[in-house]
Structures are given as structure tokens and as C-alpha cells.
C-alpha positions in Angstrom: -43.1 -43.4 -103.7 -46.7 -43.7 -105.1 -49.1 -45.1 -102.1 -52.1 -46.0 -104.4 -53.0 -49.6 -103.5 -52.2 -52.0 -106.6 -54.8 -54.6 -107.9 -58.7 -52.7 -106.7 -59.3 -51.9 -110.1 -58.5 -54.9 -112.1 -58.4 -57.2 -109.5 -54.7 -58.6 -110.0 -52.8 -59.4 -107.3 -49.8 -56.6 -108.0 -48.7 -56.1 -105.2 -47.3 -59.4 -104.7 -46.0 -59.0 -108.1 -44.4 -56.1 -107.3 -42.9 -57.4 -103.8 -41.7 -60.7 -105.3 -39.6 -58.3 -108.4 -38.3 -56.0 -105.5 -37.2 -59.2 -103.6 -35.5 -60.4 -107.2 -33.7 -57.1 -107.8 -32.4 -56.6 -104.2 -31.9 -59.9 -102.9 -28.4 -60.9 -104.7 -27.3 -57.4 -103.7 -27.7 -57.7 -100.4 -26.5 -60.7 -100.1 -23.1 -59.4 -102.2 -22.9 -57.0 -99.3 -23.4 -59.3 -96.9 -20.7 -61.2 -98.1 -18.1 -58.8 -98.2 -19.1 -57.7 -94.6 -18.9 -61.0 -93.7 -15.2 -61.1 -95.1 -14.2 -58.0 -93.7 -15.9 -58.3 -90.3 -14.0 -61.7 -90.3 -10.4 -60.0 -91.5 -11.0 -57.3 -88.2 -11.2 -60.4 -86.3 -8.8 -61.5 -87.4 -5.7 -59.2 -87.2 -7.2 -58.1 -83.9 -6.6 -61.8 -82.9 -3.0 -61.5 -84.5 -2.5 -58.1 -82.8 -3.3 -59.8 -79.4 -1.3 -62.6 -79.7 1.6 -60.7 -81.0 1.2 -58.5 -77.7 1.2 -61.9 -75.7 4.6 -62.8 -77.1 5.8 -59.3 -76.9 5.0 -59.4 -72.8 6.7 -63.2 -72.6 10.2 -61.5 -74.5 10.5 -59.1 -71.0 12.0 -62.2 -69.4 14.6 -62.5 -71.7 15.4 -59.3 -72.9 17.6 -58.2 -69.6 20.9 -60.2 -69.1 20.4 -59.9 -65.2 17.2 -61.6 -65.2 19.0 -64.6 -67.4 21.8 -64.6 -64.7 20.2 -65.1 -61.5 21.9 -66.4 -59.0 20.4 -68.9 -56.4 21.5 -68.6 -52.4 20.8 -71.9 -50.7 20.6 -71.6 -46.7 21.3 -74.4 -44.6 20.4 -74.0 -41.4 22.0 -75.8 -38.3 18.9 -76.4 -36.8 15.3 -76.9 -38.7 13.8 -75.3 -35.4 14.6 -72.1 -36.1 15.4 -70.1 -39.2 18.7 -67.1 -38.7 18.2 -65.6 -42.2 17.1 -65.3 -45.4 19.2 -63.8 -48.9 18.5 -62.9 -52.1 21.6 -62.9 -54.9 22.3 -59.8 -57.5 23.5 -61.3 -61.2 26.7 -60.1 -60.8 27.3 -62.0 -57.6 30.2 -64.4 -57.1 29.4 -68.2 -56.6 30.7 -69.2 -53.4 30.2 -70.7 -49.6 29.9 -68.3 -46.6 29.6 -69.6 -42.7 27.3 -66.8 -41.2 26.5 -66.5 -37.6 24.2 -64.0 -36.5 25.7 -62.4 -32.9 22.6 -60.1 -32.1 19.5 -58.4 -34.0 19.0 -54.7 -34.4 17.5 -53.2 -31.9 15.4 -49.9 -31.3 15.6 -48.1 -27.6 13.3 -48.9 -25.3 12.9 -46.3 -22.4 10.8 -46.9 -19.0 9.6 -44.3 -16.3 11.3 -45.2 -12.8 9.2 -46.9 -9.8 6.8 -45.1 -7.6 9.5 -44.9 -5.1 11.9 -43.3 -7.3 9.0 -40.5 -8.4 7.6 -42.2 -10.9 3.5 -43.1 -10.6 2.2 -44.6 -7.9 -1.3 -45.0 -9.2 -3.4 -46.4 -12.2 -3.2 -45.8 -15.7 -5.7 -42.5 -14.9 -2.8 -40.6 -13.2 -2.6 -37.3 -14.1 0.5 -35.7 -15.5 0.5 -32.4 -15.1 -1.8 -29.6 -13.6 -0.7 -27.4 -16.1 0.2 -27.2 -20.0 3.7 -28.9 -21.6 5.1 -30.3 -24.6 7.0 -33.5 -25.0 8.9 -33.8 -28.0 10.1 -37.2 -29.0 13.5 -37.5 -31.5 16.4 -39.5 -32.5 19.7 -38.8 -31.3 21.4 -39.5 -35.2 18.1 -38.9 -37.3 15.9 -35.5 -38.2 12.4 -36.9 -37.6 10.5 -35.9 -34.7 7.1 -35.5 -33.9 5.6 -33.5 -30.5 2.6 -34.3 -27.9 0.9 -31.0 -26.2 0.2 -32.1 -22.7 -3.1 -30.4 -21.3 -3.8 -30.2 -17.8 -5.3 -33.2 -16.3 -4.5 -35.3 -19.1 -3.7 -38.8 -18.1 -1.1 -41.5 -19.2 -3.9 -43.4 -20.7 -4.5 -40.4 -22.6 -0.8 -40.0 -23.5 -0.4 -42.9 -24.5 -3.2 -42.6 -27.3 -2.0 -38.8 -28.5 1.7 -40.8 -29.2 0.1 -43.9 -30.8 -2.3 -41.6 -33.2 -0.1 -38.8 -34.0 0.1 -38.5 -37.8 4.1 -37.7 -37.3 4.9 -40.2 -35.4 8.0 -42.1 -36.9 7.8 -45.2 -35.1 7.4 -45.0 -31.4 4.9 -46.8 -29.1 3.6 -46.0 -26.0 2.3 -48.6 -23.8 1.4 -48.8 -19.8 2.6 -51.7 -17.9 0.8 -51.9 -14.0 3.1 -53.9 -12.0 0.6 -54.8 -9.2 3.3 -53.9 -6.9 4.8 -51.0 -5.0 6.5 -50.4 -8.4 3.1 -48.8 -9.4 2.7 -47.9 -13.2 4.8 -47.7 -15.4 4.8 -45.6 -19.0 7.0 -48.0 -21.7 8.4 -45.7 -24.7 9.3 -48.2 -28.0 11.1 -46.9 -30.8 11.7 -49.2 -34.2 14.5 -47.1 -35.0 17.1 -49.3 -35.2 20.9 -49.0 -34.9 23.6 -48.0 -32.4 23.5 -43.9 -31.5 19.8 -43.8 -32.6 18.4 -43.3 -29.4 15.1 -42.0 -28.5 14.9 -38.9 -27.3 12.0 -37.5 -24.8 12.7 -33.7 -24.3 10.5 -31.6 -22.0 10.2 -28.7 -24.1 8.8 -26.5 -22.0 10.6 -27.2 -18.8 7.1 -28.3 -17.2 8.4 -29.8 -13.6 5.7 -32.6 -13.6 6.8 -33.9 -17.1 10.6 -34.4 -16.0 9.6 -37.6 -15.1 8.5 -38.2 -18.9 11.9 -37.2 -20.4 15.3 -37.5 -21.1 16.0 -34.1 -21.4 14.7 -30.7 -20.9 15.2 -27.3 -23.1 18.9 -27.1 -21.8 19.9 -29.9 -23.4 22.0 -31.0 -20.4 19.7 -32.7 -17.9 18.7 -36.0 -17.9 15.7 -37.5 -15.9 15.0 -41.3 -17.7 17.8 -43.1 -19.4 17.4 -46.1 -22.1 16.3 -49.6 -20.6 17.7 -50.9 -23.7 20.0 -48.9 -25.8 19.7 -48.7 -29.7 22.1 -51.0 -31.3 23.4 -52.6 -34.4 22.7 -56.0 -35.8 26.2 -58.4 -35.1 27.1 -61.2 -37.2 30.4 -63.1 -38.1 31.0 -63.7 -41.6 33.9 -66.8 -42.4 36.0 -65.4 -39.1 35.2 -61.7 -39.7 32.4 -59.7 -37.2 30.0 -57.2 -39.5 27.7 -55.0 -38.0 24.1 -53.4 -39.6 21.7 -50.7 -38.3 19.1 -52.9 -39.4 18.6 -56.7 -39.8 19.4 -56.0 -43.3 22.9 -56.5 -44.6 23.2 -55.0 -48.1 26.1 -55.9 -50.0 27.9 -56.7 -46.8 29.1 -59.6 -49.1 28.9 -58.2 -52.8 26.1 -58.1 -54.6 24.6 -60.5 -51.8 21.9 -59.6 -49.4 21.1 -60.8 -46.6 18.3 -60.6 -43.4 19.0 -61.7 -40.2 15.4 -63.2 -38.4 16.7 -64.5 -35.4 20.5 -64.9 -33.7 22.5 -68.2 -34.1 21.7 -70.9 -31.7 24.3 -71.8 -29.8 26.2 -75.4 -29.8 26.3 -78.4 -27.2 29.2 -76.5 -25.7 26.8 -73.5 -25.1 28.9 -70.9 -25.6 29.8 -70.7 -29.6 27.2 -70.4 -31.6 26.4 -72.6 -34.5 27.0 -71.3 -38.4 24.4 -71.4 -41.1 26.0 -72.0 -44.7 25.3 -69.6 -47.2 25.7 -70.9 -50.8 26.0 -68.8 -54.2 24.8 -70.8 -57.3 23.9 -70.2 -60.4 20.0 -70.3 -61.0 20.4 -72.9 -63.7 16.8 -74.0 -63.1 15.0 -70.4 -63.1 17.1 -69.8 -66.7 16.0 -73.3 -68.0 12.4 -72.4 -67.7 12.6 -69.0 -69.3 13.5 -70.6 -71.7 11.1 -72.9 -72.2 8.5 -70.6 -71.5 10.1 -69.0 -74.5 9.5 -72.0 -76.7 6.1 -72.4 -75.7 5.2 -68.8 -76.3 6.5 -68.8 -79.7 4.9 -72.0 -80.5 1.8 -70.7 -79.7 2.3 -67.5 -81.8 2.9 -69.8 -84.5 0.0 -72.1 -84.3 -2.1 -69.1 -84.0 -0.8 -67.7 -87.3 -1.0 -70.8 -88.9 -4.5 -71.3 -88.2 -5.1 -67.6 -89.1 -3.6 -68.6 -93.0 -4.7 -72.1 -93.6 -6.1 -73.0 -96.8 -9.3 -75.9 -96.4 -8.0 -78.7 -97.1 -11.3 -79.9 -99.4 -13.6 -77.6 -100.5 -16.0 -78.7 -98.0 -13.3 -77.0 -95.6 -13.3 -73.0 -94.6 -9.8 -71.2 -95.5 -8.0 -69.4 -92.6 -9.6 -65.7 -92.9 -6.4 -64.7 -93.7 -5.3 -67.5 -95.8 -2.9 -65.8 -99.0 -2.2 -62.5 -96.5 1.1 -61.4 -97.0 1.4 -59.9 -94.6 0.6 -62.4 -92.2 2.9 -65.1 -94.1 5.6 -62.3 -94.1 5.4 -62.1 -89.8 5.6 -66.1 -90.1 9.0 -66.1 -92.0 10.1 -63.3 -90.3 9.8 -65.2 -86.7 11.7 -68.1 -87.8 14.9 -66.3 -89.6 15.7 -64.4 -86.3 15.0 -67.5 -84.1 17.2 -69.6 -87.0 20.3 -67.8 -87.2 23.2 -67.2 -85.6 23.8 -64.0 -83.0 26.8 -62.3 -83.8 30.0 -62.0 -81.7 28.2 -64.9 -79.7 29.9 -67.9 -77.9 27.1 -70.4 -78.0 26.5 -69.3 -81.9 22.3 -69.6 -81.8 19.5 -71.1 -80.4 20.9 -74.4 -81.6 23.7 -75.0 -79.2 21.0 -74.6 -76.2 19.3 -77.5 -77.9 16.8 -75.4 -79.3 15.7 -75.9 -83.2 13.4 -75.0 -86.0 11.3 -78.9 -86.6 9.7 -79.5 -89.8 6.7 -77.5 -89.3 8.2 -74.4 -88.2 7.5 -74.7 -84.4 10.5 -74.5 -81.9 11.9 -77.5 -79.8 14.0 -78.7 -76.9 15.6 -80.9 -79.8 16.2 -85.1 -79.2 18.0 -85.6 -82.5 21.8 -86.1 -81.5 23.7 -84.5 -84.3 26.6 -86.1 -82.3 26.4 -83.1 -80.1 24.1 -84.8 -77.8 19.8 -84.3 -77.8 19.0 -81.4 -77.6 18.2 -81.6 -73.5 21.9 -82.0 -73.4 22.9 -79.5 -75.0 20.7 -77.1 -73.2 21.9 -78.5 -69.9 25.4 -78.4 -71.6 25.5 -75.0 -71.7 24.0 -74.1 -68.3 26.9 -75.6 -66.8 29.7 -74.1 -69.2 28.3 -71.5 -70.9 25.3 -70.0 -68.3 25.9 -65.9 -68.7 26.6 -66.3 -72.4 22.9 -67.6 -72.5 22.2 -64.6 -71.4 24.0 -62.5 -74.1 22.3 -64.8 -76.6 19.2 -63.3 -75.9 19.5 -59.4 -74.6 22.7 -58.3 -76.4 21.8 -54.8 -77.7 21.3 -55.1 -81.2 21.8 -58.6 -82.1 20.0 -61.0 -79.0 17.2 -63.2 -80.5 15.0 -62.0 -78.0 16.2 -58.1 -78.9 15.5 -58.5 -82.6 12.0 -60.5 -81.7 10.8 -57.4 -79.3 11.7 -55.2 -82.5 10.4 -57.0 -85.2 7.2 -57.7 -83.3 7.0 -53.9 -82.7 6.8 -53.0 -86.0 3.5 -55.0 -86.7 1.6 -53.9 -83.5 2.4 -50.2 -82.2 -0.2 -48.0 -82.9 1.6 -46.8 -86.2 2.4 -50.2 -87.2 1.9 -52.3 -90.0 -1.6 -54.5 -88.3 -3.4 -51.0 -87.7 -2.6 -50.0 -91.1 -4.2 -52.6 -92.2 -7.0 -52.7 -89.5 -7.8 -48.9 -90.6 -8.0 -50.2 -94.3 -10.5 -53.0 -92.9 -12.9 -50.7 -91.3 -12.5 -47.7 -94.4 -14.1 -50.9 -96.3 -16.6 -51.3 -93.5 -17.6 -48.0 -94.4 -18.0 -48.3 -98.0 -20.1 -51.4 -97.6 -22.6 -49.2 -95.0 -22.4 -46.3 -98.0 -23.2 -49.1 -100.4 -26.5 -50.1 -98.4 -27.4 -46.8 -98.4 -26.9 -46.4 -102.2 -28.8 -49.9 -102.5 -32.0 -48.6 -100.5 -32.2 -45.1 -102.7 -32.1 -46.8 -106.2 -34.8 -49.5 -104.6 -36.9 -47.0 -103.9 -36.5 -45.0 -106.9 -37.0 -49.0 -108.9 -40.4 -49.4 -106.3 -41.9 -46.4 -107.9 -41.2 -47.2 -111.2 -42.7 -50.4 -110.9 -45.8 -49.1 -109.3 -46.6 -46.8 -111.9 -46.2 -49.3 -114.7 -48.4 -51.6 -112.8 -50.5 -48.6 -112.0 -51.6 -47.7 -115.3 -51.8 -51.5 -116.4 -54.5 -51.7 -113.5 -56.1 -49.1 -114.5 -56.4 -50.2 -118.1 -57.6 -53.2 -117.3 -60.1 -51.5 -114.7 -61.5 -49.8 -118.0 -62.2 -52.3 -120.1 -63.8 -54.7 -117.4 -66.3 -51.5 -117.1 -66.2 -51.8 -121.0 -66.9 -55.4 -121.1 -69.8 -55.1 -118.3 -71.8 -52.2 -120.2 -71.6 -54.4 -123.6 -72.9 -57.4 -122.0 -75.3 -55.3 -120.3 -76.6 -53.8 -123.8 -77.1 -57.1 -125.5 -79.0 -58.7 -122.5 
């Protein structure tokens, strides 16, 4: 590019001149590129919006596309008193609807185990008696489980210090130590707590090393046969009665004790003004008619707002003072549109209910989905819905998640297809951005031939300066000669 300084010689203001033909040569290019930018920047936008909402939808289908979670079953619990709560259940889908009078006899217990009093050998002191002069190990176990974990005992070490190296060991599986000081004769005593739950799962305190002063720590020694501290309280079974028929647990959980029902016990059943039988909560088996009815109209939200978002996305302005959709005339986009509503329009094969229409679902006049109120003679389409909850509730189910041919099956595929990272939006996204490309390649192209039109320019305007530099000079030395 030529840097000589247009207009000294002749006095013309060419470099304004030349500015204001740059500005006329690159000024409707630029703004053609800024245009298609514009548009493509907008169509990015765009099917990322589409892509998103798409995923949205996608994620909403989850509820619906497993039968189970369409046949929920509801346990209701009454309790016979509202002071105190015996359990609480949770229902599989495959559970059988029902009543059950449940009366909790006992909780699960783990084994609790006490050193004797001071006059029986145990300690006579404070919680800084000493166990042992010399070295030991206490092993604690289950009598029906493989976990154990073991304690060295140092000499000197006190039952304060015991009962930390239980609490903190890394292996421990469950078993607390705590020191109770009776303030009487009694004199300290070392209380052994194991969550372990169920009958024959006793702790078990051996005295590995057959350390004299730790026999009054343990239930056992190395021989297996003696026994120096026996369980305060025994590790037992949760009891309850079912309709007339006693059930036991090893935890407060029954599982499947009544199929594909589940129940915790919290507390035992209180007893009745007679105080000796003990009062029955009721245990109901329904079907979750409400939770279904919701999924479902979650469904028809979600889809509606799928809808609106496409429509919006494809509008046309309806005067010209109004800005189309940015991906108004798409195919595509239109294609995802009709797509939606033929699966959610027809029928599911091999289906009892038929389609969405016999849950009082339909297709209204703009496309968007509805708990219908037109009758039909069938009833709104609230009725129908409710309708078929009472008749027809794990066919709903099928309507939806049947392999192959459930509307909420075929939605999950069809949406697939548009947004996986092969799909048909990041096809089109990759297209978007190629163009994105070219435009920046088409800048850069622009710039080059500007420059190469700047220095053409400036030596036209150049030599015209210049000429007219020469005959100003001319004109001077003529007036000049004539005086």
C-alpha cells in the first residue's frame, strides 16, 4: 500500500475522497456478510434451543417409559393411635391390592453385654482403672457373621482408654463401648453395644491371648470353651403378627414378608384397654391412581411446551413489520412437528385402551395436547382419564412403555434420532458453523481485494496530485513572468 500523503501538492482533499470510495465499495459487503452471520448465528441459536428442549422432553419420557413406575402401588397405614407410629411400607408394582392387620410383637435387637459388679471382680474404681499390667488382645465378633475387628491392650491402658481404641477403630462393624459409674458399691461398669441385629448374632468378646486380667472383658478365651461375661440382652429377631400369623425379621425390615410389600417396624404395637393384646395397625394395598394421573399430566405439559417452543422457532411474521421464526420454512423442524403428533395421534397396537384418546387425552386444533372436555358420548375427557384408572390402570401403563409400540417408546426413539451426537440437529448444526466459516474466509477475502482497491486508488489520485501540483508551479512562473 503506497503511504505518500494525498492532497500536499495540489491541495485537494483526496484523502477524504479516497476514504469516502473505500467506505462505498466495502460498506454493502460488509453489511451482506453481516447479514448472513446474523442469519446463521441466529439458526445456531436456534437448533441449540430445539436440541435443548428436545433433551427436556427426552428426560420427562423416563417417567413413562417403565411399566413399574406407571403401576405404583400406594400402602396407606392406619395407625391405632396417632401418638405413636409402628411402621412404615413401601409397595412393588407387582403387589396385590389388599388389607393386612399387622401387629408389631418386638423390635430387632443387637446384644448388649455388661462387666459384673465390683463384688463379683469386676471394677471397683473410676473410669481410669487399669486393665492389665501386661499386653493382650480382645477380639470382638459375631457368633453367625464373619466380621470382626481386634483391640491390642497395652499395659496400663485404662477403660477410658478402651473404650476410645473400640469407638475409633477403622474395623469396627458396629459396636460401642461406653462406661457407666454407678455411684455405688457396684463400681464401674464397661457397657459393650452391638447393632447387629437378629437372634444367634451375638457379640462375641474373646481374650485372645489368655491375659488373666482381661477375663473380666470377655466371653471367651482362646479355648473356645470358657465363658467369663454373658449377654445382658441377647440378640434377637423382630416379632410381628400378620392377619393371625407370627413373622419374624433379623432386622426391623420385613422384605417381601407379604409379596412384593415391604415393610419397617419403628416401634411395637401399643397395647389395648385390656392391656394385654396389643392393638393392630391396618395396612392397605392400592393402586397409586393419583401418582399415575400426574405422570401423565406432566406428560401433557411437557409436550405442550415442546410444541410451543417449535412453533415459535417456525413462525412466519404475521405483517411485514413482524420478524419470522429463525427457522420459519425448516423442514426439518416442521418434519419433528408432524412427527410428534402422529405417534401421540394413533393408536398402540395390541393395546386395550387403543390411544391416548381413551385416557382423555387429544390432539386440539392447534396441535397441542389436552385433558379433553368435549364428551363424544364417552364422557370429557377428565372422565375418561379417571375412567380408565379405575378399570383399566396397568393397561395405562402398557400404553406407554410397551417395547416397540408405547407412545412414550416411540417418542424416546424418534426424539433420539434428532438429538444424539450423530443425529439429524448436529448435522445440521455442523452445516451452520462450516457456513460460519466461510463467512470469516469471506472477510478475509473482502479485506485482501480492499487493500489491493486502496492502492489502486491512491496511485490514480497520486498522479492526479501530482499533475495538478505541476501546473500550479506552471501557472505561478507565468504569472510571475508577466508581472
Amino acid at each position: 500500500m503506497s503511504i505518500q500523503s494525498l492532497g500536499v501538492g495540489s491541495g485537494l482533499d483526496l484523502e477524504s475522497l479516497v476514504g469516502q470510495l473505500l467506505n462505498a465499495e466495502r460498506a454493502p459487503k460488509v453489511a451482506a456478510l453481516d447479514r448472513r452471520e446474523s442469519a446463521v448465528e441466529s439458526t445456531i441459536s436456534s437448533f441449540g434451543k430445539l436440541k435443548s428442549k428436545l433433551s427436556d422432553f427426552q428426560t420427562s419420557l423416563e417417567d413413562l417409559l417403565e411399566a413399574s413406575d406407571l403401576q405404583s402401588r400406594k400402602p396407606l397405614i392406619s395407625e391405632p393411635s396417632e401418638d405413636i407410629e409402628v411402621l412404615e411400607a413401601t409397595a412393588g408394582s407387582k403387589a396385590l391390592e389388599g388389607a393386612y392387620q399387622v401387629t408389631v410383637q418386638q423390635l430387632a435387637s443387637g446384644s448388649r453385654i455388661e462387666t459384673v459388679n465390683a463384688q463379683n471382680g469386676g471394677f471397683a474404681n473410676s473410669a481410669d482403672s487399669v486393665l492389665s499390667s501386661g499386653t493382650g488382645k480382645l477380639t470382638f465378633s459375631l457368633a453367625s457373621d464373619s466380621d470382626s475387628f481386634s483391640i491390642d491392650v497395652t499395659a496400663g491402658m485404662t477403660l477410658t482408654e478402651l473404650r476410645e481404641a473400640i469407638n475409633a477403630n477403622e474395623d469396627n462393624f458396629g459396636v460401642s463401648a461406653n462406661i457407666i459409674d454407678t455411684g455405688t458399691a457396684d463400681g464401674v461398669k464397661l457397657v459393650f453395644l452391638s447393632e447387629k441385629t437378629g437372634k444367634g448374632n451375638d457379640l462375641i468378646i474373646e481374650n485372645t491371648d489368655d491375659i488373666a486380667e482381661l477375663q473380666k472383658l470377655s466371653t471367651t478365651d482362646s479355648t473356645g470353651t470358657a465363658s467369663y461375661l454373658s449377654p445382658v440382652v441377647a440378640a434377637d429377631n423382630a416379632k410381628a403378627v400378620i392377619d393371625g400369623i407370627a413373622v419374624e425379621s433379623t432386622s426391623n425390615e420385613f422384605e417381601n414378608t407379604i409379596q412384593n410389600v415391604s415393610f419397617t417396624v419403628k416401634d411395637v404395637s401399643p397395647f389395648g384397654n385390656d392391656g394385654v393384646t396389643r392393638q393392630a395397625t391396618e395396612l392397605n394395598i392400592g393402586l397409586d391412581k393419583d401418582a399415575t394421573k400426574e405422570k401423565i399430566e406432566a406428560f401433557v405439559e411437557k409436550y405442550n411446551s415442546l410444541v410451543d417452543e417449535i412453533d415459535s422457532l417456525t413462525s412466519y411474521g404475521e405483517t411485514d413489520a413482524d420478524a419470522d421464526g429463525a427457522l420459519a420454512g425448516d423442514s426439518m423442524t416442521r418434519g419433528i412437528r408432524q412427527g410428534l403428533s402422529s405417534i401421540v395421534g394413533s393408536a398402540v397396537a395390541g393395546n386395550a385402551l387403543g390411544g391416548l384418546f381413551s385416557i382423555g387425552v387429544e390432539l386440539d386444533s392447534d396441535g397441542r395436547l389436552e385433558i379433553g372436555s368435549s364428551d363424544f358420548g364417552l364422557g370429557s375427557g377428565a372422565e375418561r382419564l379417571d375412567d380408565a384408572l379405575d378399570d383399566n390402570f396397568d393397561e395405562i401403563a402398557n400404553l406407554f412403555a410397551s417395547e416397540n409400540t408405547g407412545i412414550a417408546y416411540l417418542l424416546n426413539d424418534f426424539v433420539e434420532q434428532y438429538i444424539s451426537s450423530s443425529g439429524l440437529i448436529s448435522s445440521r448444526e455442523t452445516t451452520a458453523k462450516s457456513e460460519q466459516d466461510a463467512i470469516n474466509d469471506d472477510r478475509a477475502t473482502l479485506e485482501l481485494r480492499m487493500a489491493s482497491y486502496e492502492d489502486t486508488l491512491r496511485d490514480k489520485y497520486l498522479n492526479l496530485d501530482q499533475t495538478v501540483a505541476r501546473l500550479n508551479q506552471t501557472s505561478q512562473a507565468l504569472l510571475s513572468s508577466l508581472g
